[in-house]
Structure formats: C-alpha cells, structure tokens
C-alpha positions as CSV (number, residue, x, y, z in Angstrom):
1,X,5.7,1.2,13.3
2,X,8.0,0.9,10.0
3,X,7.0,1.0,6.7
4,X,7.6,-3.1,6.0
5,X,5.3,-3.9,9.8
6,X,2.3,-1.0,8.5
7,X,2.6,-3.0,4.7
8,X,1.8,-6.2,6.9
9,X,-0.9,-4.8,8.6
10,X,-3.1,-4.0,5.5
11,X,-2.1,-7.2,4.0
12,X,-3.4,-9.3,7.3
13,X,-6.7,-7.2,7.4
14,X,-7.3,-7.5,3.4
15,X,-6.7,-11.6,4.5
16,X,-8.9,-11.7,7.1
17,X,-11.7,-9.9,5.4
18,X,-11.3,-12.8,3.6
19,X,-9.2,-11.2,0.3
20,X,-10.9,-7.9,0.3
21,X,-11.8,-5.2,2.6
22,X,-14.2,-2.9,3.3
23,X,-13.7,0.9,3.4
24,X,-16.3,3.2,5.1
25,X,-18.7,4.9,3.0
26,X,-19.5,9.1,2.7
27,X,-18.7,10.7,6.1
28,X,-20.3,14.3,5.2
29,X,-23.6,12.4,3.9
30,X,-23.7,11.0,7.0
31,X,-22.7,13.8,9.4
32,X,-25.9,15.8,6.9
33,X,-28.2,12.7,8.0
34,X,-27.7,13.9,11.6
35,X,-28.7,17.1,10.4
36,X,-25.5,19.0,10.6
37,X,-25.1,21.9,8.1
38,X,-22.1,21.5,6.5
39,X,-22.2,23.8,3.4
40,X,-19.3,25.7,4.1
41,X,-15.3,25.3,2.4
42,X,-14.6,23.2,5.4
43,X,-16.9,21.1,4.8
44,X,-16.9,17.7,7.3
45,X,-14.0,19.4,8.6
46,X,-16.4,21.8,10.2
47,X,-17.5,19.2,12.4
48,X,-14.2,19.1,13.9
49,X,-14.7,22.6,15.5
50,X,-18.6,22.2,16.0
51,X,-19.4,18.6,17.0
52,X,-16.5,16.5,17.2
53,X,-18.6,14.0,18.9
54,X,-21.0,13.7,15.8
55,X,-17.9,12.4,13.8
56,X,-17.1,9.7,16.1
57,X,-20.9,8.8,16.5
58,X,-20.3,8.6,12.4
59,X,-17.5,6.5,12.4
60,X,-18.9,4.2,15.3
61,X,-22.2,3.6,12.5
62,X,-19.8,2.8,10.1
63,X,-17.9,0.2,12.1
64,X,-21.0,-1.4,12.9
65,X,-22.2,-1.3,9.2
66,X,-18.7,-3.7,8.8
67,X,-16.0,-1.2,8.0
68,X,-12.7,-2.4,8.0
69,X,-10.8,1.0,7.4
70,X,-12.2,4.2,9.0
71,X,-11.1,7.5,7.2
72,X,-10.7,10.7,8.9
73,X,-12.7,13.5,8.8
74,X,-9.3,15.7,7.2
75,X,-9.9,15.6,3.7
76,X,-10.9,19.1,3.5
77,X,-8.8,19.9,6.5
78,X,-5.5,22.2,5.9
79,X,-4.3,24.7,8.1
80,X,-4.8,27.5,5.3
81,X,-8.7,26.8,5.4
82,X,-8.8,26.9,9.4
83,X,-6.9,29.7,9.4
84,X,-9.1,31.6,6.7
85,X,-11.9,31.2,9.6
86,X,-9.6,32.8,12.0
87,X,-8.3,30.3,14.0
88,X,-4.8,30.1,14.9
89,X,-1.3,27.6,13.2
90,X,-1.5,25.6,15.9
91,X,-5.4,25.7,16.4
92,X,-5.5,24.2,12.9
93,X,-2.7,21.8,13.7
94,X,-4.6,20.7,16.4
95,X,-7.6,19.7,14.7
96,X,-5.8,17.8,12.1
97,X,-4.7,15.6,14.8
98,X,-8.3,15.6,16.2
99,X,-9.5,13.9,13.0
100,X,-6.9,10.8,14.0
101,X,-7.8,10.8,17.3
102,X,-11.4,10.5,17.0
103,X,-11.4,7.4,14.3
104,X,-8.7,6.0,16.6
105,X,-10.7,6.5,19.6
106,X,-14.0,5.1,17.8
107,X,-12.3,1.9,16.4
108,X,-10.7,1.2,19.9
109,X,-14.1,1.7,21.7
110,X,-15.7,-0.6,19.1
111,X,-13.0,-3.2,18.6
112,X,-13.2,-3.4,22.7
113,X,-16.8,-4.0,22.7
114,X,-17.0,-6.4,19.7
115,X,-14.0,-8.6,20.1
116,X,-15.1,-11.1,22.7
117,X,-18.5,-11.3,21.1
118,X,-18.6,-15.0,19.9
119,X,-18.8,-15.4,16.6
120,X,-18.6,-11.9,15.1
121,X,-17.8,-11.1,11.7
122,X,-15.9,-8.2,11.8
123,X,-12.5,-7.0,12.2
124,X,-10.0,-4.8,14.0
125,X,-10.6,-1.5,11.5
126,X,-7.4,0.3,10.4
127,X,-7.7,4.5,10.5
128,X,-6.9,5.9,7.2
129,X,-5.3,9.8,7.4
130,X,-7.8,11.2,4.8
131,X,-5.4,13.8,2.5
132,X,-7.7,15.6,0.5
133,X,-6.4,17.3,-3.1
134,X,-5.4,21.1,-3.5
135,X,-8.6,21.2,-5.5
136,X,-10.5,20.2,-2.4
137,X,-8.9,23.0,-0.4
138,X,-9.7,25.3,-3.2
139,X,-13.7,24.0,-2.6
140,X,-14.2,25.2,-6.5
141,X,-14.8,21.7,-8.4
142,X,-11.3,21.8,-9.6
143,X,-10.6,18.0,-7.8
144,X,-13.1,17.3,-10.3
145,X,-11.4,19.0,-13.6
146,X,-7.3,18.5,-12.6
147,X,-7.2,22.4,-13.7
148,X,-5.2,24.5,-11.0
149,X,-3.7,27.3,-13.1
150,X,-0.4,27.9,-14.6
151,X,1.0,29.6,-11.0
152,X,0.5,25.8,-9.6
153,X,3.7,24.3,-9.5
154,X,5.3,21.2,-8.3
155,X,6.9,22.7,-5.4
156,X,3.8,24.9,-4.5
157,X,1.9,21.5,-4.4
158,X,4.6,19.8,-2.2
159,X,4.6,23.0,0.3
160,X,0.7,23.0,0.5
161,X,0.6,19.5,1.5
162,X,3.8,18.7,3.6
163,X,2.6,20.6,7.3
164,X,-0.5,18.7,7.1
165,X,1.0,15.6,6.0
166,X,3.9,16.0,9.3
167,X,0.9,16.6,11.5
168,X,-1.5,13.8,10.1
169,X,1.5,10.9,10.3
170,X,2.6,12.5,14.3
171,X,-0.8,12.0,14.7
172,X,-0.7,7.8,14.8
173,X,-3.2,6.5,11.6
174,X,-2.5,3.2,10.5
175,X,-2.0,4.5,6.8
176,X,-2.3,7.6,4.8
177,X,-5.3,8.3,2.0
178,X,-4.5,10.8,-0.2
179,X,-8.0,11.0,-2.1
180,X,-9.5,12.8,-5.2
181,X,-5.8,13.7,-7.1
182,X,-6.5,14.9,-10.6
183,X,-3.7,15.2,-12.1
184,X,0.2,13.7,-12.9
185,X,1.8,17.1,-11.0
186,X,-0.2,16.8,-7.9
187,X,0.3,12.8,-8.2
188,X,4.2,13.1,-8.4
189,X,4.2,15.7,-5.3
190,X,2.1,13.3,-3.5
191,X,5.1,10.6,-4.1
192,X,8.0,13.3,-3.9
193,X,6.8,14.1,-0.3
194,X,6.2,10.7,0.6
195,X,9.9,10.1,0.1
196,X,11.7,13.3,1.2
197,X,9.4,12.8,4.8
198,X,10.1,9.5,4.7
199,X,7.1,8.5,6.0
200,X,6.9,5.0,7.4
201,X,3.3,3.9,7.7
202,X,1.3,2.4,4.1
203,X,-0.2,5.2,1.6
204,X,-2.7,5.1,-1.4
205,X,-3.6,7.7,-3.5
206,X,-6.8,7.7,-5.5
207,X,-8.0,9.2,-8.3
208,X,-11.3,10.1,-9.3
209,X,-12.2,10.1,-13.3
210,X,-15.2,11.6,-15.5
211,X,-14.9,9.8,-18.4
212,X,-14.6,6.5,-17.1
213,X,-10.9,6.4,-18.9
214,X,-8.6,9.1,-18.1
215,X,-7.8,11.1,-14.6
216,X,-9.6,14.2,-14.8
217,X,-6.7,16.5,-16.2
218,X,-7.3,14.5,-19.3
219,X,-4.0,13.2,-18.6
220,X,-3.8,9.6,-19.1
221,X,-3.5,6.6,-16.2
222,X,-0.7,5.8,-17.2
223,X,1.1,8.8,-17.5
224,X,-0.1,9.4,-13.7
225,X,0.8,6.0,-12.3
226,X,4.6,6.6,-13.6
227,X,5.6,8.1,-10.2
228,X,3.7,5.8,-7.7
229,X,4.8,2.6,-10.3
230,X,8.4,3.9,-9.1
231,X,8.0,4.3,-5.2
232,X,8.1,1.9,-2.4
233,X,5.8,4.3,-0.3
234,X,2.6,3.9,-2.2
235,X,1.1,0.5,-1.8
236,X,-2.4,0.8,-3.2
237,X,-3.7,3.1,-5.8
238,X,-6.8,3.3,-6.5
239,X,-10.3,5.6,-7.9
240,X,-12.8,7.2,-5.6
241,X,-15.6,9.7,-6.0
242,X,-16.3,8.5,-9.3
243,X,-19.4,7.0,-10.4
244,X,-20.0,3.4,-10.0
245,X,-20.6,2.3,-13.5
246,X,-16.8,3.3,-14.3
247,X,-15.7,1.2,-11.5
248,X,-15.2,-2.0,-13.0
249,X,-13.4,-0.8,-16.2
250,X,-11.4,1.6,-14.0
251,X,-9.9,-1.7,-12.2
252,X,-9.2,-3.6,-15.2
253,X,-7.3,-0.5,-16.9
254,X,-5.4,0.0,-13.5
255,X,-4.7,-3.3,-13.2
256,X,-3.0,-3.5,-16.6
257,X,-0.5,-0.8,-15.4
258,X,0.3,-1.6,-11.9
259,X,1.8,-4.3,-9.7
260,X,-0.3,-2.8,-6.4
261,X,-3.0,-3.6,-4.8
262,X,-6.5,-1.6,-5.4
263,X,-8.7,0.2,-3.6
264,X,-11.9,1.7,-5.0
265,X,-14.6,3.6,-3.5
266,X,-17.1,5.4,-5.6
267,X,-19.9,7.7,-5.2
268,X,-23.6,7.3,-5.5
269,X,-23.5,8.5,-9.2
270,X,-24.8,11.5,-8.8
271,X,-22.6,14.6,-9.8
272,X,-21.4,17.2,-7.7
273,X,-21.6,20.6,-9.0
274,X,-18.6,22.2,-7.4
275,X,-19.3,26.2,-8.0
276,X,-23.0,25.8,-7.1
277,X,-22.1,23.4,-4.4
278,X,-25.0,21.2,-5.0
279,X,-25.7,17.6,-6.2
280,X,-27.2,17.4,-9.4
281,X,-29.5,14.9,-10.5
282,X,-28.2,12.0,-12.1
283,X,-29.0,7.7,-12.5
284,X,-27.4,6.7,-9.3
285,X,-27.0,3.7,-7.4
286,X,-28.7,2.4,-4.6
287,X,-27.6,0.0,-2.0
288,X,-29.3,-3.2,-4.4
289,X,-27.1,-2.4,-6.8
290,X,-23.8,-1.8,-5.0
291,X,-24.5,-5.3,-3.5
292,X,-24.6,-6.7,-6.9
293,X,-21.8,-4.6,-8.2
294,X,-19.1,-5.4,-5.5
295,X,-19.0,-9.2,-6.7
296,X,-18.3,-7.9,-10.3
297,X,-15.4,-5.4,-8.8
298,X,-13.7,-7.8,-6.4
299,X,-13.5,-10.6,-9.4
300,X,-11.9,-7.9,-11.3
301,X,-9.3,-7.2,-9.0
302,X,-9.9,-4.5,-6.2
303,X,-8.4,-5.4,-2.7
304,X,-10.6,-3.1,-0.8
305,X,-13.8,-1.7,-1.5
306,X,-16.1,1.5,-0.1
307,X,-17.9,4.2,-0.7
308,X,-17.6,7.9,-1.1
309,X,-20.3,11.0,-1.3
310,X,-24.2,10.1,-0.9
311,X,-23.5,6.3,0.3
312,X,-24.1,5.4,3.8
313,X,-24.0,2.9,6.9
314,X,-26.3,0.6,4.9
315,X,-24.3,0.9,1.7
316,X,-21.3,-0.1,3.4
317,X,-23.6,-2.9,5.4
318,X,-24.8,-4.3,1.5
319,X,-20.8,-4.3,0.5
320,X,-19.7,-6.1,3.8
321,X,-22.9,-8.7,3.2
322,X,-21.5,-10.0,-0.2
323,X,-17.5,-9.6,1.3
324,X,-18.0,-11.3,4.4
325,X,-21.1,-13.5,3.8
C-alpha cells in the first residue's frame, strides 16, 4: 500500500467521520458477554484457537455499534505464549494472521451489506493490527507498572516483538496499534523496529497512565514521546486503558509535546488487578457519561476516540451518537 497512500487513508476516514473517529470498544469484555471463559495468559487470544467465529460475531457488533477502526484480537497474541500451550512456530504464526483475517473478513461482510443502504451513517472501518506490550505477554500487571527487570533490554524488546510484527503487517491490516507501552525503552524499540522493517502501512502507539501525568514507568511523556517525535512511521500516539477521568488532561499534555494526531481509548475506570487477575471495584463510567465526555475530549484535541476493557457495543454506539449525530 505505501506508507504516504495508508497515511491518506486514516486521514480520509478521520474526515469523513466528520474530524474524528471512532475506535471499537473492549473485545475480551465482549467475547465474556457471550460467555466465553477467557481467564487464561492468552486471554482474547484464546478465542483464536477456541471460537474464532465468536471474534468475528464481536467485531460485526462493534461495526454496527458505529466503529470506524476494528482492532484485532492479537494483543495478547505472540508466538512465545502459543507455543507455551504447546502449539507449534508456525501454528502460532498462523493465528496471528487469523486475527487480521477475521476483522478483515467482518469489516468486508459489513461494509458490503451497509454500503448501498441509503442514508447510512457509517463508514468503510479500517483493521487495526492490535500489538500488545511485553508486559501483556508477561500477563503479570507489569503493562500497568512499566517495571520489566534489569535483564530487559532494548534489543531483547526489539527481538520479542519483530516475528509478530513481520507476521501481523504480511497479514494485510490497514495500520498497526501497538497498545499499553509503559515505558521510554519499549517505546523507542517500538520505533527502532518500525524503521529497521520498514514497515509501510500507518502505526500508533499508546500509552496507558496511572497517575493521570506520567507513563507508568514514572518516566515522563515527554521523555517517551522523544523517539516517536523523531519518526515518520508513527502517525498517532495516543493513551488507552486508562481511566476516563485522565483522558482529557492526558490530551492536552500530549498535545503540548507532539505534532501528531491522537487517539485515545480508555477503560471503564475500573482497575485491573494484574496478579489476581481480577477487576477491582472502582467509580467507573457508564455509557451516560462517556457520551458527555467524548464532546469534552474531541474539543480538546483527540482525532479518534474508543474504548478499552469493560466498555461495549453500546459504549461505542453513545461515542458514535455525539461524533456522528
């Protein structure tokens, strides 16, 4: 596709959304919804061995909730966790690609349905390549704390993420999402791999924050922003799987120190427990207040707004109601 037409692409979809767009909302949540047990170090990626068609029944409720970017159902995908559970390199390979083939598949099937239907409000949905943090692999908390250990290096990063990324981009999404990076080091591996595969379709990489200020190393925004700031291959950055009343300060802060466009996609509010691998209680929001809170966050500057863990088809339908009218 080349780098400068995929860049186009995103630009046209946040344009015709009418200046932002909307990402889907919490895949696992939703996949739970149908009953699926997913409490395992795969998480949604377990789906892609034991009900591939429940992911594509997910991303089809999505698209009809107003979705205009779909992301795969990889984040907590790598070919080290498949092969934990026994399967096979290329077994793992294959169900990397899987995840792009079913969003593809969904969007096409909807987009075919929809697009002669007069009238219609939504659009042609882009399929985001969902590349989940080491931490996520890990399946400890540690996306949450930026802490990976002193035998964590840069390289170690860049060799844990560049298979998957090779198989993800062969496998044809519009744009890569690397989601939930907690730190400067696995940011600048992110960036370093980016250019040394040359990769030619649009990336963002998110961030998630709990203190509302900082990335959650500790390490400051900017200080984690210096890499993408310098590379052509990132062309959103953005927060996700944070809670929704840091949203609108995190926006304004990111604004201040960069140029690109943002994306933000918080959770419900409640907090994830990591090493107990359970949702604690917490003030969260519900779908009322994420329709009132996505005017405040598109005036402040995001280009494309969703939803992470615990939101679902009808939070995404509340954000697409005050986007698209």
């Amino acid at each position: 596709m080349g780098l400068a037409k995929g860049k186009e692409m995103l630009e046209d979809l946040i344009e015709k959304a009418g200046g932002c767009a909307v990402v889907d909302g919490g895949l696992a949540t939703q996949i739970e919804s149908h009953g699926a047990s997913i409490n395992d170090p795969l998480w949604s990626a377990l789906c892609l061995i034991k009900d591939p068609d429940l992911i594509k029944r997910v991303h089809l409720e999505y698209l009809e909730a107003g979705a205009d970017i779909l992301v795969t159902s990889s984040y907590q995908a790598t070919i080290p966790g498949f092969m934990s559970r026994g399967l096979s390199r290329e077994e793992g390979e294959f169900l990397l690609q899987k995840s792009v083939k079913l969003a593809i598949e969904a969007r096409d099937k909807f987009w075919d349905k929809t697009k002669s239907i007069p009238g219609h409000s939504y659009n042609r949905a882009l399929v985001a390549a969902s590349i989940g943090s080491y931490g996520a692999y890990l399946a400890d908390g540690s996306e949450y704390s930026g802490t990976y250990g002193p035998d964590v290096s840069l390289d170690k990063l860049k060799d844990f993420h560049r298979r998957r990324l090779q198989v993800l981009v062969e496998a044809g999404p519009d744009l890569l999402a690397f989601e939930t990076i907690p730190n400067k080091l696995e940011t600048k591996a992110c960036v370093e791999l980016l250019e040394e595969e040359n990769v030619q379709i649009p990336s963002w990489i998110c961030f998630s924050s709990v203190d509302g200020e900082n990335a959650p190393s500790g390490e400051s925004f900017k200080e984690c922003l210096e890499a993408i700031n310098r590379s052509n291959k990132v062309n959103v950055v953005g927060i996700n799987c944070a809670p929704p009343h840091f949203i609108e300060i995190l926006i304004c802060k990111l604004r201040e120190l960069t140029q690109k466009a943002i994306v933000v996609y918080p959770n419900s509010g409640e907090i994830w427990d990591g090493r107990r691998k359970k949702w604690l209680p917490s003030k969260c929001f519900n779908d009322d207040k994420f329709e009132c809170f996505t005017t405040r966050w598109r005036d402040a500057g995001a280009k494309l707004i969703g939803g992470c863990c615990r939101t679902t088809p009808s939070t995404i339908r509340a954000i697409s109601k005050v986007l698209k009218g």
